[in-house]
C-alpha positions as a Python dict, from the first residue, in 0.01 Angstrom:
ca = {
    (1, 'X'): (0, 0, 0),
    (2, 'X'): (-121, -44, 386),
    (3, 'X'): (90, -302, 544),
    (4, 'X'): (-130, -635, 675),
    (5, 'X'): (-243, -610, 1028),
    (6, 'X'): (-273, -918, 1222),
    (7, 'X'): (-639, -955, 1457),
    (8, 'X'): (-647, -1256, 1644),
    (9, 'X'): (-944, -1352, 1882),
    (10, 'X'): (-1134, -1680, 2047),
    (11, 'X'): (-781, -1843, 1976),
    (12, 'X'): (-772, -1781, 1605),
    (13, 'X'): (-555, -1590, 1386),
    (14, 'X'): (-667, -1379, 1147),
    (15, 'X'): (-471, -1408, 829),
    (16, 'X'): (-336, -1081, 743),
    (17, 'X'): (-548, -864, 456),
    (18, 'X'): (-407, -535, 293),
    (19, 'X'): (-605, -249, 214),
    (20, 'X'): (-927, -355, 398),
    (21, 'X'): (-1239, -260, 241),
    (22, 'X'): (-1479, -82, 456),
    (23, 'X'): (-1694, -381, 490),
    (24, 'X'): (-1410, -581, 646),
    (25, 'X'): (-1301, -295, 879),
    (26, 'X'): (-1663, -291, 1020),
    (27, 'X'): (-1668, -683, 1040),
    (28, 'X'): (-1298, -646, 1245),
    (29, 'X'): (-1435, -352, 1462),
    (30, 'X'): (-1703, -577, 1525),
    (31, 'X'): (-1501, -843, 1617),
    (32, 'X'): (-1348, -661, 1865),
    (33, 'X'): (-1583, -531, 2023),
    (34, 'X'): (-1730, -848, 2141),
    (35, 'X'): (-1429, -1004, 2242),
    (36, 'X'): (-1275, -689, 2382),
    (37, 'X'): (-994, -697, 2164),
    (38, 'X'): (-860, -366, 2166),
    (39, 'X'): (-513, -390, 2065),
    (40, 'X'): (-333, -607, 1823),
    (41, 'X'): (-31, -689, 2134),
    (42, 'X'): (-95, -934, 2407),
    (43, 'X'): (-359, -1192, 2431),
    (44, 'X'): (-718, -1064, 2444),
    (45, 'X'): (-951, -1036, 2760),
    (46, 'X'): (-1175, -1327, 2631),
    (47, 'X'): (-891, -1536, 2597),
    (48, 'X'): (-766, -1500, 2950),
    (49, 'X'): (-1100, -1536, 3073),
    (50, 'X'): (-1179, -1846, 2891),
    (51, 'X'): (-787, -2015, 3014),
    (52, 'X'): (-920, -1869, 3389),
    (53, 'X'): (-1267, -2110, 3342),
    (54, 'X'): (-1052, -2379, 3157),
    (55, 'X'): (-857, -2383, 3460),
    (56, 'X'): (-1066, -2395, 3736),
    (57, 'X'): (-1300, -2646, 3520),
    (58, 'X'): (-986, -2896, 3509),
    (59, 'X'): (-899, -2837, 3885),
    (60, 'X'): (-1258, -2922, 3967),
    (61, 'X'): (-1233, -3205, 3831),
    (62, 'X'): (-944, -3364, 3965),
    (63, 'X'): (-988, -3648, 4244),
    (64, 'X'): (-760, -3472, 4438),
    (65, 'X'): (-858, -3279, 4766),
    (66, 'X'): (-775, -2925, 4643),
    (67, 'X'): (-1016, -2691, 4805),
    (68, 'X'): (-795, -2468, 4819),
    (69, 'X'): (-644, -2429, 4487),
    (70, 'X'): (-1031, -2464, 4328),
    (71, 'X'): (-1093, -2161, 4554),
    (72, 'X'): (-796, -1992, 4437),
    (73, 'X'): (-892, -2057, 4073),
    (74, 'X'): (-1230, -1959, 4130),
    (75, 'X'): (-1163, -1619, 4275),
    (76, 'X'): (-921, -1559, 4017),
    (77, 'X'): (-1178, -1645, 3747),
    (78, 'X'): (-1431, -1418, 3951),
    (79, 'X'): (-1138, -1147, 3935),
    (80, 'X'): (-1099, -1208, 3574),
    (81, 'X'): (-1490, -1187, 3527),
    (82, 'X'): (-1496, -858, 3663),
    (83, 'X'): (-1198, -712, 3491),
    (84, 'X'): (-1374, -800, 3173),
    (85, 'X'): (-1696, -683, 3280),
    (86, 'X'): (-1592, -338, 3401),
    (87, 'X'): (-1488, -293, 3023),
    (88, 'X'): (-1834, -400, 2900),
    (89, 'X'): (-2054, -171, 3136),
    (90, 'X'): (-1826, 104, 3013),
    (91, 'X'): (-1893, 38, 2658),
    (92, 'X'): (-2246, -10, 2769),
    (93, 'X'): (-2240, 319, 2938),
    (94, 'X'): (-2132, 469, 2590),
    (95, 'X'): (-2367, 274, 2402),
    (96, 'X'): (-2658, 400, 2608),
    (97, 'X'): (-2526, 747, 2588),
    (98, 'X'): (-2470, 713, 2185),
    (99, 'X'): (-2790, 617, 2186),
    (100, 'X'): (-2937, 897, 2385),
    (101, 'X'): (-2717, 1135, 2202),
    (102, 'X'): (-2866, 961, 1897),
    (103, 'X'): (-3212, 1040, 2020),
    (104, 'X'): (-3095, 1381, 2120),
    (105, 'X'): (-2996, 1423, 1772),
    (106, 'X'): (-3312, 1306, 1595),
    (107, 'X'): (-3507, 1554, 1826),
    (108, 'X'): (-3302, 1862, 1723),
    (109, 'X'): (-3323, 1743, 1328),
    (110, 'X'): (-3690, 1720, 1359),
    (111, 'X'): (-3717, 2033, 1559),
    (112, 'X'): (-3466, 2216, 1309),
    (113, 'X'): (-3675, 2009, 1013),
    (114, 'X'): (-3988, 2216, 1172),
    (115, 'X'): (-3793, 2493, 1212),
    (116, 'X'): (-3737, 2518, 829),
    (117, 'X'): (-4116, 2407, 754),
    (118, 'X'): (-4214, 2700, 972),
    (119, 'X'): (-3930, 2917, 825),
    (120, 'X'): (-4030, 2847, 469),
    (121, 'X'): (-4419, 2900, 548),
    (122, 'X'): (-4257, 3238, 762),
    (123, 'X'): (-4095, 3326, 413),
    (124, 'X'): (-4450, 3243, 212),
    (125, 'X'): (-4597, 3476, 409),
    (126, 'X'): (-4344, 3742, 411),
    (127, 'X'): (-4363, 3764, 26),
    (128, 'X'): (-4747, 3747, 35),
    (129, 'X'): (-4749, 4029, 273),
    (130, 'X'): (-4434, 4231, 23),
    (131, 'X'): (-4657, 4196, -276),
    (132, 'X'): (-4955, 4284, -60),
    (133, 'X'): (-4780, 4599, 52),
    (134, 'X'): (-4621, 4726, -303),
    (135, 'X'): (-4934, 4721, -383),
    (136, 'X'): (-5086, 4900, -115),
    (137, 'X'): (-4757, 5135, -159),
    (138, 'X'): (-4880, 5165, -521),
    (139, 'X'): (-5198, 5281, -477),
    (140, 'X'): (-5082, 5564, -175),
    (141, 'X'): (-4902, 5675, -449),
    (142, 'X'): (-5144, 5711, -680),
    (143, 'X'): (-5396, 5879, -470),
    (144, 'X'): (-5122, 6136, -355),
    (145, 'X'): (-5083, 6180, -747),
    (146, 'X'): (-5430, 6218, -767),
    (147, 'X'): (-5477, 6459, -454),
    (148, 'X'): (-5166, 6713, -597),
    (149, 'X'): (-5338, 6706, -895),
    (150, 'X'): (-5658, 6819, -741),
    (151, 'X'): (-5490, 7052, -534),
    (152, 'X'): (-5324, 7234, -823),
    (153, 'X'): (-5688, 7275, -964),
    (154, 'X'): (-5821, 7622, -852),
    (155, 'X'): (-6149, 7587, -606),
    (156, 'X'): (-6449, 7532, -664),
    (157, 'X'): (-6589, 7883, -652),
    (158, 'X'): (-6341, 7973, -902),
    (159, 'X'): (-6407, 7671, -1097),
    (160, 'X'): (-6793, 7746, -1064),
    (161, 'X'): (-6712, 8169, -1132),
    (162, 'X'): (-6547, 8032, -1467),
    (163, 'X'): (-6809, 7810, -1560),
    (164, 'X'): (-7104, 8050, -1509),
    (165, 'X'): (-6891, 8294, -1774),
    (166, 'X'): (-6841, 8031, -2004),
    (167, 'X'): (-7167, 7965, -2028),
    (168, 'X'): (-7230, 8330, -2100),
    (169, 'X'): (-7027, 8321, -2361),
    (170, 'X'): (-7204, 8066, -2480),
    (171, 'X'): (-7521, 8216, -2447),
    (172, 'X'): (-7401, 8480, -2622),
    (173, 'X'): (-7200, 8324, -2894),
    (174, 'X'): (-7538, 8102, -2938),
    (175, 'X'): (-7728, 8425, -2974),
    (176, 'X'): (-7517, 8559, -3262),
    (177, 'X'): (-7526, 8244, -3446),
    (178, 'X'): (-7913, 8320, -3404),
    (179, 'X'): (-7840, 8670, -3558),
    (180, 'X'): (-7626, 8569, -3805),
    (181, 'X'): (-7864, 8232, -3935),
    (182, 'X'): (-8128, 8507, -3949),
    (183, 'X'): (-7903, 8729, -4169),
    (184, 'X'): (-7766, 8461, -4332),
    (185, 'X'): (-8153, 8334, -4437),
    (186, 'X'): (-8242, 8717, -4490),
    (187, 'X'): (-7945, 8767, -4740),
    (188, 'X'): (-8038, 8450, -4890),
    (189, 'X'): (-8374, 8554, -4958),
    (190, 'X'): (-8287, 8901, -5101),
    (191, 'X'): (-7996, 8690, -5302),
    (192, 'X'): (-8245, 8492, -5468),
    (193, 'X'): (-8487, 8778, -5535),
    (194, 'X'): (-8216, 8948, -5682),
    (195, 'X'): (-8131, 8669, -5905),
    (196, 'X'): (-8447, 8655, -5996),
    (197, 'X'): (-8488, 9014, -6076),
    (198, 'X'): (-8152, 9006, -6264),
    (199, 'X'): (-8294, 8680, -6472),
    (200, 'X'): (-8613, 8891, -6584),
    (201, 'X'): (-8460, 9181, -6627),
    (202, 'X'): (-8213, 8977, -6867),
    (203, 'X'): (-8526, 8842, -7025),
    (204, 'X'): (-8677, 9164, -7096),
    (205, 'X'): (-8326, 9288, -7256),
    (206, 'X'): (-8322, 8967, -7473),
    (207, 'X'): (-8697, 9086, -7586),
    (208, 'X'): (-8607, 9421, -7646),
    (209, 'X'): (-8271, 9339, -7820),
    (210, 'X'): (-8471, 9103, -8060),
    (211, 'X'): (-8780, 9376, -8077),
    (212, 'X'): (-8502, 9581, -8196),
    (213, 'X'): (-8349, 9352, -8439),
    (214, 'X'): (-8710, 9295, -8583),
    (215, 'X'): (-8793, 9689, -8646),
    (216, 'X'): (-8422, 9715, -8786),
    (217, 'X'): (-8534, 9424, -9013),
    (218, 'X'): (-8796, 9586, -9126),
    (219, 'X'): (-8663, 9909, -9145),
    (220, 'X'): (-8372, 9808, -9335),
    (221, 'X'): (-8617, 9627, -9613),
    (222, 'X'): (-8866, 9904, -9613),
    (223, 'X'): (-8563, 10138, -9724),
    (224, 'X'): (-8463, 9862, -9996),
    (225, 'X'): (-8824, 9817, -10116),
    (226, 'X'): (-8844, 10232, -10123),
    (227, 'X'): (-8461, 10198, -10338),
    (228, 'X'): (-8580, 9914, -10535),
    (229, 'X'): (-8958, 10173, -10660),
    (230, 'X'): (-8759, 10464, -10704),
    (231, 'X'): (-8549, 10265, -10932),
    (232, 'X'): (-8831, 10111, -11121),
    (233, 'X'): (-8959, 10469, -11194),
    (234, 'X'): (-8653, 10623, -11316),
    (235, 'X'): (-8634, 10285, -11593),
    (236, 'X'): (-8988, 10332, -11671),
    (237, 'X'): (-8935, 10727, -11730),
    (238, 'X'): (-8624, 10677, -11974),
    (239, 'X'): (-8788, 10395, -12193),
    (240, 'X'): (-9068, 10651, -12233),
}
C-alpha cells in the first residue's frame, strides 16, 4: 500500500489519500500547477506571494509615516512577483512548445496517415499490375509453346510436297475403288445370271427327272399288263 502524501496549497491542507486514483493524481497535478506547488517541503510560491501582498496591504494602511518600509514591502512583493512569474513563463514556454510539438505531431500522423493511404493504394496497384503481368507471363508462354511447336513442324514446301502425294494416293486409291465398284457390279451381274442359269437348269433336271419317272411308270405297267395277257393265255389254253 502507497503511503499518504500530504499537498497543501492557498493555505489548506490536503488530507492525506492512499493509493490515488488517476483522476485524483490529475486533479493534484493540477493543483499544482496553478499554484506552483512543486514539492511537498516548504511553503508554496503562492503562499509567499500572497503573505508579501498581505504585508504591504497592512503597512499601507497604517497611519503611520512609513514610506519607507511600504517601499521596502513593495519591492519585495515586486521581487516576489517576479520570482513567481519567471516560473510561469517557463511553464508557458513549455506549454507553447507542447503545443507546437503537439501540432508537430498531428502533422507527421496525418502525413504518415497519407503515407499509408498512398502505400495501400501503392500496394492495390502493385497486385493489379502482378496479376496483370502473370498473365501477360502466361500467354508469352503459351505462344513460345505454340511457336516450338510450329517450328518442329517441317516447312511448308515439305508440308505442301506431302500433301500433293497424298492426294495422289488418293486419286489413285479413289480410282481403284472405281475399278473395283465396277468389278464388284460386273461380278454381281454375272453372279446373278449364273444363279439364274443354275435355277433353270435345276428346273429342267426336275422336268426331266419327273419325264423319267413318268416313262418308267409306264414302262413298268406296260411290262405288268404284257405279264398279266401272257398269263391269261396260258389259263385259257389249259382249261381248253
Amino acid at each position: 500500500m502507497l503511503k499518504g502524501r500530504k499537498v497543501s496549497g492557498r493555505g489548506e491542507a490536503v488530507t492525506a489519500n492512499y493509493a490515488f486514483s488517476p483522476l485524483d493524481d490529475d486533479i493534484i497535478i493540477k493543483h499544482r500547477l496553478l499554484t506552483r506547488t512543486t514539492t511537498t517541503r516548504g511553503e508554496p510560491p503562492l503562499k509567499k506571494l500572497q503573505k508579501k501582498f498581505t504585508s504591504f496591504v497592512v503597512e499601507v494602511e497604517k497611519d503611520t509615516d512609513n514610506y519607507g518600509d511600504c517601499e521596502k514591502l513593495a519591492k519585495a512583493f515586486l521581487q516576489e512577483m517576479s520570482t513567481f512569474e519567471i516560473p510561469l513563463l517557463k511553464s508557458k514556454a513549455v506549454v507553447d512548445a507542447n503545443v507546437r510539438e503537439k501540432e508537430n505531431f498531428n502533422e507527421l500522423k496525418d502525413d504518415i496517415n497519407r503515407q499509408i493511404v498512398q502505400a495501400q493504394a501503392d500496394i492495390e496497384d502493385l497486385k493489379r499490375l502482378l496479376e496483370e503481368s502473370k498473365i501477360e507471363r502466361q500467354h508469352k508462354e503459351e505462344c513460345e509453346a505454340i511457336r516450338k511447336l510450329i517450328a518442329a513442324q517441317p516447312p511448308r514446301s515439305e508440308t505442301q510436297k506431302m500433301i500433293t502425294e497424298l492426294e495422289k494416293e488418293i486419286a489413285a486409291l479413289d480410282a481403284e475403288n472405281t475399278a473395283g465398284s465396277r468389278m464388284l457390279e460386273l461380278r454381281k451381274k454375272q453372279f446373278t445370271l449364273l444363279l439364274h442359269v443354275v435355277d433353270e437348269l435345276q428346273n429342267t433336271i426336275e422336268e426331266e427327272q419327273k419325264s423319267l419317272v413318268e416313262e418308267m411308270r409306264l414302262a413298268t405297267e406296260e411290262l405288268k399288263n404284257g405279264i398279266e395277257d401272257a398269263s391269261g393265255g396260258s389259263d385259257a389254253m389249259a382249261v381248253d
